[in-house]
N, C-alpha and C positions, 0 to 999 in steps of 0.2 A: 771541275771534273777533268782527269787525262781524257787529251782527245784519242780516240779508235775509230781509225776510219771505218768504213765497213767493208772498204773492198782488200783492205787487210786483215781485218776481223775474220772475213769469212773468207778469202779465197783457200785457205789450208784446209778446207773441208769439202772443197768445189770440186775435187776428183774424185772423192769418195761419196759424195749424196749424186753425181753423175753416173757415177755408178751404177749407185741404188737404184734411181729412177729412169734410167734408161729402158728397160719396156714398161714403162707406166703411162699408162692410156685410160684416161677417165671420161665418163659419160653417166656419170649422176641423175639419175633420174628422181624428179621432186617426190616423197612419199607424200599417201594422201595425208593431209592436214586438215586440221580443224576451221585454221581460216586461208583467206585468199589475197591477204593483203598483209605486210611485212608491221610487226609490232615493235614499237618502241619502247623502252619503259626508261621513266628518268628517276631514280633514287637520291629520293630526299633526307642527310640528316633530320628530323625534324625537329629535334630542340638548337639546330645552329642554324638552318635556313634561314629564317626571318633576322636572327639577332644584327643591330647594330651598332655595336659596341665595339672599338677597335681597342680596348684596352691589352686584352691580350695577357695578361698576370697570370702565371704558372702556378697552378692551382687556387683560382681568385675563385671567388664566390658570384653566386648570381647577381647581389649586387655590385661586385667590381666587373666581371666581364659582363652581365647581361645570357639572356639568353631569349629564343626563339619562339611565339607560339603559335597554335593552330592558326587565332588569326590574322597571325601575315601571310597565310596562304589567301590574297584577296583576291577577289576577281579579276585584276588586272595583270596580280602576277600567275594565275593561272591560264589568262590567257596568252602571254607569254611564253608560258611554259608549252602549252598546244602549241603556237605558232611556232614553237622549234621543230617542231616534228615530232611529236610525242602524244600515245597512246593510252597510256597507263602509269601512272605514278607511284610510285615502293614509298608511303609513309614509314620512315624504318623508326621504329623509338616507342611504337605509338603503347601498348603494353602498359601497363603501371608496372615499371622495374626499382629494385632495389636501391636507392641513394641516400643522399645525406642531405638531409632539411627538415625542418621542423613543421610537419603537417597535422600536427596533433590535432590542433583546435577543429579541422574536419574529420577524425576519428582515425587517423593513418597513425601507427606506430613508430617511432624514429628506428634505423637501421643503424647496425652497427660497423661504424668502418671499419673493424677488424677481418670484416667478412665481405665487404663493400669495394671493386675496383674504381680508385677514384674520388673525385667528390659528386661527381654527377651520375655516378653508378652505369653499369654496362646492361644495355639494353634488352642483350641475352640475361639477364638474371631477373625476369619477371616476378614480380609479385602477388599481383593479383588477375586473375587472367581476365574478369571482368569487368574490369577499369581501366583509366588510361592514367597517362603520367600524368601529374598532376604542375611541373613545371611547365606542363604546355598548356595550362588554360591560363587567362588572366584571372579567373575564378574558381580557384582551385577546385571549391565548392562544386562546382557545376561544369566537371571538367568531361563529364562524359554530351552531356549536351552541347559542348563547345564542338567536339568531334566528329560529334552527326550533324549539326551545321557546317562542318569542311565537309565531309561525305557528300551532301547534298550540292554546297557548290561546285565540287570538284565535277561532279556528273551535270552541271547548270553549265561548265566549261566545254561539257562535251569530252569529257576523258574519264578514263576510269581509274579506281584506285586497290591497290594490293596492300594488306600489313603484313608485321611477323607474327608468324605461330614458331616459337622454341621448345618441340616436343619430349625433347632427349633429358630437359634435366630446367627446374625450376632454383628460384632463389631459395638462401640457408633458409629466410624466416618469408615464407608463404604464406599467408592472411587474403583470406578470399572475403574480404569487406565486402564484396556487392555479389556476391553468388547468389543467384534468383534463387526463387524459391525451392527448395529440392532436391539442390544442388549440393553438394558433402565436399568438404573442403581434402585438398594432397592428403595422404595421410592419415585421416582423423578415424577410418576405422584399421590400418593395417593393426597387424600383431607383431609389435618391436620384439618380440620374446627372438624372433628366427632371422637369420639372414636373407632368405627367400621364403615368399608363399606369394602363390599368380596373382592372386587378387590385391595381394600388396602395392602401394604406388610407389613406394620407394624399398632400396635393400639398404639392410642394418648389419651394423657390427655390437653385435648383443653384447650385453655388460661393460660396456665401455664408453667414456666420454669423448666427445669430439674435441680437438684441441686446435689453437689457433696455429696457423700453417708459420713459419720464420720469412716474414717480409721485410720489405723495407718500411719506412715508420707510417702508417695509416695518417694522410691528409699532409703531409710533410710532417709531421713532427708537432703538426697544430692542436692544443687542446680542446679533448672531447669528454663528458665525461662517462659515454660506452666503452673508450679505450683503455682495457683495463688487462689484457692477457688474457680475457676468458670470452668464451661464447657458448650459452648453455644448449647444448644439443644433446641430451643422454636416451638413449644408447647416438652414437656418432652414426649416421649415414657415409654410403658410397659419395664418392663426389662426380660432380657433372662428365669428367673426363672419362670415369671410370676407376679412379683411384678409390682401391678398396682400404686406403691407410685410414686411421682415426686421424690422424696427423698428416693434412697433405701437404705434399712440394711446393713452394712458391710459383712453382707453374703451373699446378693443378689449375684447372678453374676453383679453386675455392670457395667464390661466391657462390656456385649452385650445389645440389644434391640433382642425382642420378632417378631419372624416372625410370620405374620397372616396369614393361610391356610383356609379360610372360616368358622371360630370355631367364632360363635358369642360370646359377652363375657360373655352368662347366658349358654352359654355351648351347645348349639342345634347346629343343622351343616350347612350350606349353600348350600349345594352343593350335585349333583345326591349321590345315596347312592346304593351301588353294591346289587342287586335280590337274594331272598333267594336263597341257592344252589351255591352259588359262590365260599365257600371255597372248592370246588371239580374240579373248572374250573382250567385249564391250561394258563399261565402266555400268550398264542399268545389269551385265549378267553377273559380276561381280556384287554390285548391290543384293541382285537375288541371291549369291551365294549363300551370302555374311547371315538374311535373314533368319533368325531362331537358334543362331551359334552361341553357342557360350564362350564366350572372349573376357582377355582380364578385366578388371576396372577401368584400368589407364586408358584403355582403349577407349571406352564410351568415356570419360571425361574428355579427350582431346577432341572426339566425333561433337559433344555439346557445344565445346568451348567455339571450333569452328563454324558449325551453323548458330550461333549467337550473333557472332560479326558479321554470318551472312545477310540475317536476316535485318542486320543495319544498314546494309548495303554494300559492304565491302564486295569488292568483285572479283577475290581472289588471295591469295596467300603466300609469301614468300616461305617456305620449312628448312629451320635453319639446321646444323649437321645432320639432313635425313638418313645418310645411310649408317647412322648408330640407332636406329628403330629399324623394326624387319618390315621388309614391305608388304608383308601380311596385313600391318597395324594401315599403311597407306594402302591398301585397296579397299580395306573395309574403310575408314575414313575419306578417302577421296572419292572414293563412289555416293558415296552419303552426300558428299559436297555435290556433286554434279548432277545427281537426281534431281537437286534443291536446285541446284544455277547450274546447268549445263552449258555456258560460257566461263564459269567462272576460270580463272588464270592460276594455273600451280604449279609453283615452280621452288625448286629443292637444291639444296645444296648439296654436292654429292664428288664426292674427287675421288673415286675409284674406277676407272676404265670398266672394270671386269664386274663391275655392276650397274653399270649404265644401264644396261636394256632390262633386267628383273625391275629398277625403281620406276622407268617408264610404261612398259608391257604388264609387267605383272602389278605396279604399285600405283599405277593408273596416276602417274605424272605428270604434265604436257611440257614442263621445259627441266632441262639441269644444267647446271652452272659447265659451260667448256672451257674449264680452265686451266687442267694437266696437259690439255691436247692445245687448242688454238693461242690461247692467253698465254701460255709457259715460251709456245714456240715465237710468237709474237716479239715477246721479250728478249730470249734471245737473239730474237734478229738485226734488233736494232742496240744491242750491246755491244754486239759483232761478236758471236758467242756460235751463230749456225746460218746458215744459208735458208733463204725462204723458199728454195725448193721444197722440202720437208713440209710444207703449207700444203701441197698436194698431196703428200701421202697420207694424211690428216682427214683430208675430207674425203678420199678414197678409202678411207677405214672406216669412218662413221657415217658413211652413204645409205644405209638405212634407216640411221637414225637420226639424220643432219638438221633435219627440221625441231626438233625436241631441244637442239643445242645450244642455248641461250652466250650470245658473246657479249663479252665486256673486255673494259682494259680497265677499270675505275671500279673499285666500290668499295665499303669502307673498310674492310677486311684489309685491303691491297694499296702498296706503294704509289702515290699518286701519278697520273702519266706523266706526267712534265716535271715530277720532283729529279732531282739529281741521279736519285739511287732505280731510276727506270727509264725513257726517253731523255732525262736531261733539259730538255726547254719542248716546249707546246709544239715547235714546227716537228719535231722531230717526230711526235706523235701522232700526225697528220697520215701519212701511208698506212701506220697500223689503222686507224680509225677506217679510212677506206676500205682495207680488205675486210676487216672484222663487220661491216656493218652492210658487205656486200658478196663473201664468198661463199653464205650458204640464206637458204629461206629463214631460219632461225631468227628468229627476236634478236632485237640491238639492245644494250643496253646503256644508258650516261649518268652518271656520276657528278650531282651538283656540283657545279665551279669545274669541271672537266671542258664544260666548253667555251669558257676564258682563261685558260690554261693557270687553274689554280694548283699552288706546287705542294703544300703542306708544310710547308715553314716552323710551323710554330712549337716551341715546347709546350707543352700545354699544361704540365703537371706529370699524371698518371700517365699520361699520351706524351709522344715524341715525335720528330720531324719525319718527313717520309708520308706518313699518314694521316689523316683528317681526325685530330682526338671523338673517338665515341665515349671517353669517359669523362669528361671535362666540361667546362664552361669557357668556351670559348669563339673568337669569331674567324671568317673562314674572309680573310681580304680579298681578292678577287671577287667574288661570288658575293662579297659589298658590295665591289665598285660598280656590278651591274643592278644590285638595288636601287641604288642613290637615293637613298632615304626612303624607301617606301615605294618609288617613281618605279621602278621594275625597266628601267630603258636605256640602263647601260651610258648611264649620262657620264660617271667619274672612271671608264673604262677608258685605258689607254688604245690606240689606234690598231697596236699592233692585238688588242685584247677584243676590239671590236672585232677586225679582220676574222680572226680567231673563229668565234662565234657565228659570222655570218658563215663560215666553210660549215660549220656543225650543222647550222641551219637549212643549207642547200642540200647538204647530205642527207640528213634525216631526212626531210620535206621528198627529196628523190625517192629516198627508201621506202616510203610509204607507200605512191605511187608508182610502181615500180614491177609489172606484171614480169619480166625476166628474172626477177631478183627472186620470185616464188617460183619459177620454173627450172630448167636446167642449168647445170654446170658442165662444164670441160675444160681443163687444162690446157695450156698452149705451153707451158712451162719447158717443156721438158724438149720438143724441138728448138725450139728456139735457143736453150743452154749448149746443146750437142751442134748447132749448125749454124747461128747467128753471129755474123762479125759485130762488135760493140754491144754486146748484151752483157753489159756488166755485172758484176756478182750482184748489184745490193736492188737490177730489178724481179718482178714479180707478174705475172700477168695470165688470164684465164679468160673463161667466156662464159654468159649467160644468157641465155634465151628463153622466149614462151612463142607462140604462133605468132604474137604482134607485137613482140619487139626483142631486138637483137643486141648484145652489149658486148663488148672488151674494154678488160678493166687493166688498165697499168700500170703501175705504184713504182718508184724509187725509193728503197728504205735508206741509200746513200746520203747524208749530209751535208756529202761535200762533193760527189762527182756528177756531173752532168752528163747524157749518156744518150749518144744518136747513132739506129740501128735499124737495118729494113725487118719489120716487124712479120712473121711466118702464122700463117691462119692454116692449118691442115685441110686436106681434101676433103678428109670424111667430115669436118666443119661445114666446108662450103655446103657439102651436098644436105647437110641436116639443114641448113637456110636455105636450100633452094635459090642459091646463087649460080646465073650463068655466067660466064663471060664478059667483062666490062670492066669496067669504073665505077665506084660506090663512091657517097661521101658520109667519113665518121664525123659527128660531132660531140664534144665532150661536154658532158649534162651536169655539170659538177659549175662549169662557171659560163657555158655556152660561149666560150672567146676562142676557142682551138675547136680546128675543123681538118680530117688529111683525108686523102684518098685512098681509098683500098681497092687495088688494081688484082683482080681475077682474072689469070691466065692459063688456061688447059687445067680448068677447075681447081687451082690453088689459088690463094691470095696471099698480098705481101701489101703492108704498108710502111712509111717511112714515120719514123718515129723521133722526137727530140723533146727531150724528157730533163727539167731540171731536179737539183738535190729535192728531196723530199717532195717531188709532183708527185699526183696522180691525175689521170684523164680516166671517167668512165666514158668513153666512147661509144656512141648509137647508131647504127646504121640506119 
C-alpha cells in the first residue's frame, strides 16, 4: 500500500472543516432507550465459523475446503464469545438458501447454478423460509433440530441470538418443504396473467420467459448437468434488485425474484397508510392499528415467517435491504414481533439519511445500520481522504436519533478493517474501533476474525480478496488461529494477534459497563482545533458522562505522528461535572497504565496530553 500520512492526507481540508465547525457546540442529550446498558452484537458467518480446513481452493467443494456447523458453536467457544464482551450474536446464513449440493436423498431439490451465486450460494437468496441450511447440520436430515439445540445453548451462555429475515426478494426456485400446516407457499395462488395485483407475492412480466442473465461461467467452468442456458421460469418475474427485464444484468441480483408488498409498479401504495402522528405511537398502538386491516398477502407471510423463529427462540432479527419494503409493512410486522417479545432486537439495513426516522418512528425499528454517516466517515479518516472533525457534526445531526444507530466497521457486506483496501494492517484500525464503539449510546457491532485482525486474503472463487467470501467454501485464517482446533484459546495466534484481541476485549468488556457511554456527549473537538498548540490533524477527542461517571475519549487516527498537547475541557463542561477548582486525576480504562492530571483553573480545565500513533486513552475522572 502507498504510504498517506494522515497529517497530509487531511491537513488540505483543516481550514475548511475549521471553518465549518467553528460555532459548533454540542450537548447530546441520551434519548429515552429501551435499555440501560451498551449492546454488543458479534456477527458470525456461520457456515465458516467453526470450519477448519486451511485448504483454501478457489471454488473447492465442501469436501476440499470443509465447512462450518451449528455444532462448533460449543459451549466453550460461546463462552468466549461472552467473555469478549458480547451481548447478542447475528447467526447470519442461518435460512435454507439457495446452493449447490446434492440434498435430494432428504427431499430438497438441486439448484441451479445458472441462477446460483457461487458454490455455496448467497444467504440472501433464501429458499425455504422454514428451514435452515442444511450445510450446517452434520445431519442434514435433522438440520432444524441441530438449530434449536444452538438456540438453547447460545441463551445456556447467557447471550442472545438474532437471524436473517430477507424481506425484499426470495430465491428463483422457492420450495417451502417444511411450511406448517396452513401455510401457502411465494406464489402458489398469485395470477401470473398481470404484472401487478396486491395480493400477489411476486410481479410478472406476462407472456414471456425468464432468461439466463450473461455471466461469467457458473462454478468456474465445472461440469453440471442443470448448466444448460435455460432456467424454466414462465411468465419471468421482476428480480430481487428491481429489475423489471426478463433478461437481467449480470449485476442484477439474479439469484432472487422481487417480493410484492402492495407497491404498485408507478410506485403509489395499496394499502391503509398509518394517520398523522404515528411516528409518536408506541409499537402495542401500532399493533392496534394494523388489527382488522386488510393488507397484502406478503405482509402476513413475513408477520408468520417472523413469529415462527420467535417462537424458537430467536430473540431478534437482523432485515436485510429494509428500506426497499414500506415501513407500513414494518410496523405492522414489527409491532407483531414485539407484542410476542417485547425485548426482541431489530435491527434493519437501511442507507438513506432521509429515511432514517420513518423506519425507526414509524417502522417501529430499534436499530439501523450507521453506515453513510459514521462508517463512510471513519474510512475516510484513516485513508487521509477527511479530517475527523466532521465526526462531530455527525452526531450533532443524528442527536435524536443517536441511540437507534447501530456502528460497525466489519460485516460481511464491507471491506475487511485490516484488509489493504480500508485501514491497511489491525493497528491502524484500533482508533476507529475506539470512537465507533464509544461516541454514541448505540450498539457496537464485531465482525468474526475482526478482533485478530483478520484481512480477507483469500480468493475464494465467486468471492474475492477485501472481503470474507459469503458465497464460497472456505476458511477465514486468523479466526483459525484463534480456534486452534476446536480449543477456542487462541493458542496458534500470533503475539501481535493476541495483543490485538485483548484491546477488543477490554473495550467491549468497558462498553458494557459503561453508565457515561449510555448518557451524554459533548465535543471538545472544536476548541481545541481553533486554540490548541500541537493538536495535530489526525487527533479526535470528546466527552461522555452520566451522574456517576465522567469520560474523555482521545484517539490518534495518525500512524505515524506522535502528538503532545495541553489538552482544553470548556467551562460549560466543568460546570455540567460540578467541578470546582483543583486538581483531578484522569485514568485511562482502556489498559489502566496512563493516569494525567486535570488541573481546574477559574472553572476551565487543561490537561497535558502525549498520545502515540494510533493510541487512544478513555480517560475517567
Amino acid at each position: 500500500m502507498k504510504k498517506i500520512t494522515i497529517v497530509a492526507g487531511i491537513s488540505a481540508v483543516l481550514l475548511t472543516t475549521a471553518c465549518k465547525t467553528k460555532d459548533l457546540k454540542m450537548n447530546i442529550e441520551q434519548q429515552d432507550s429501551d435499555s440501560n446498558k451498551k449492546e454488543v452484537v458479534y456477527q458470525v458467518f456461520t457456515r465458516l465459523f467453526g470450519n477448519q480446513n486451511t485448504t483454501n481452493k478457489p471454488w473447492g467443494t465442501i469436501e476440499e475446503n470443509g465447512v462450518g456447523k451449528f455444532n462448533d458453536f460449543t459451549n466453550t467457544a460461546l463462552k468466549e464469545i461472552k467473555d469478549l464482551g458480547v451481548t447478542y450474536i447475528w447467526y447470519t446464513g442461518v435460512p435454507h438458501h439457495a446452493l449447490i449440493r446434492d440434498y435430494s436423498v432428504i427431499g430438497i431439490t438441486n439448484d441451479d447454478p445458472e441462477v446460483v451465486k457461487g458454490r455455496a450460494g448467497s444467504p440472501y437468496a433464501v429458499k425455504d423460509y422454514y428451514n435452515v441450511n442444511p450445510d450446517l447440520a452434520v445431519n442434514p436430515a435433522n438440520r432444524l433440530q441441530e438449530f434449536e439445540a444452538l438456540i438453547a445453548r447460545t441463551h445456556k451462555a447467557g447471550l442472545k441470538l438474532i437471524i436473517d429475515i430477507v424481506p425484499n426478494h426470495i430465491a428463483r426456485k422457492y420450495e417451502g418443504k417444511s411450511n406448517p400446516v396452513g401455510v401457502r407457499d411465494f406464489g402458489a395462488d398469485d395470477d401470473t396473467t398481470v404484472e401487478y395485483k396486491r395480493d400477489n407475492n411476486f410481479y410478472y412480466i406476462p407472456n414471456t420467459r425468464f432468461e439466463i442473465p450473461d455471466t461469467d461461467r457458473p462454478l468456474n467452468g465445472e461440469k453440471n448437468p442443470l448448466v444448460d442456458g435455460k432456467f424454466e421460469e414462465s411468465p419471468a418475474k421482476w428480480t430481487g434488485n428491481g429489475s423489471r427485464m426478463a433478461k437481467p444484468d449480470r449485476n442484477d441480483w439474479y439469484e432472487t425474484i422481487k417480493v410484492n408488498y402492495g407497491i404498485r409498479p408507478d410506485g403509489s401504495k395499496d394499502f391503509p397508510e398509518l394517520p398523522a402522528g404515528f411516528d409518536t405511537k408506541s409499537y402495542q398502538e401500532h399493533f392496534d392499528f394494523w388489527k382488522g386491516k386488510d393488507v397484502p398477502n406478503s405482509w402476513d407471510k413475513f408477520k408468520d415467517i417472523a413469529l415462527y423463529w420467535s417462537a424458537k427462540g430467536v430473540d431478534g432479527f437482523r432485515f436485510d435491504m429494509a428500506e426497499m419494503v414500506p415501513y407500513e409493512f414494518w410496523s405492522y410486522m414489527n409491532s407483531a414481533i414485539k407484542v410476542n417479545n417485547p425485548d426482541a432486537f431489530l435491527l434493519a439495513e437501511v442507507y438513506n439519511p432521509k429515511e432514517y426516522r420513518n423506519y425507526i418512528h414509524l417502522g417501529k425499528m430499534d436499530y439501523l445500520y450507521d453506515k453513510v454517516e459514521t462508517y463512510d466517515k471513519l474510512k475516510d479518516i484513516i485513508q487521509g481522504k477527511a479530517l475527523p472533525d466532521g465526526l462531530s457534526e455527525i452526531q450533532n445531526g443524528m442527536a435524536d436519533i443517536e441511540h437507534h444507530m447501530l456502528h460497525f466497521l466489519d460485516n460481511h457486506d464491507e471491506q475487511r478493517l485490516a484488509s489493504v483496501e480500508f485501514a491497511g494492517t489491525p493497528r491502524k484500525g484500533k482508533p476507529l474501533m475506539v470512537v465507533s464503539a464509544t461516541v454514541s449510546s448505540s450498539p457496537t457491532m464485531v465482525y468474526f476474525g475482526q478482533e485478530v485482525g483478520e484481512a480477507g486474503n483469500e480468493n475464494a472463487g465467486f468471492g474475492t480478496h477485501s472481503r470474507t467470501s459469503i458465497f464460497d467454501y472456505i476458511g477465514v485464517p486468523n479466526h483459525q488461529r484463534w480456534m486452534n482446533g476446536g480449543k477456542f484459546d487462541g493458542g496458534q495466534l500470533t503475539q501481535d494477534e493476541k495483543e490485538l484481541r485483548d484491546f477488543y476485549k477490554k473495550l467491549l468488556n468497558f462498553s458494557l459497563n459503561s453508565s457515561a457511554l449510555m448518557g451524554k456527549y459533548q465535543e471538545i473537538q472544536t476548541v481545541n482545533r481553533q486554540t490548541t498548540q500541537g493538536y495535530d490533524s489526525g487527533i479526535y477527542a470528546f466527552t461522555r458522562w452520566s451522574d456517576t461517571q465522567k469520560l474523555i475519549v482521545i484517539t490518534n487516527f495518525s500512524w505515524l505522528t506522535a502528538s503532545n498537547f495541553e489538552l482544553k475541557i470548556p467551562s460549560d463542561i466543568i460546570q455540567k461535572w460540578n467541578l470546582k477548582d483543583g486538581n483531578y486525576t484522569l485514568t485511562d480504562q482502556l489498559y489502566n497504565k496512563s493516569s494525567v492530571q486535570l488541573q481546574v483553573v477559574n472553572g476551565e480545565g487543561k490537561a497535558q496530553i502525549t498520545i502515540a500513533p494510533s493510541e487512544s486513552f478513555i480517560y475517567q475522572l
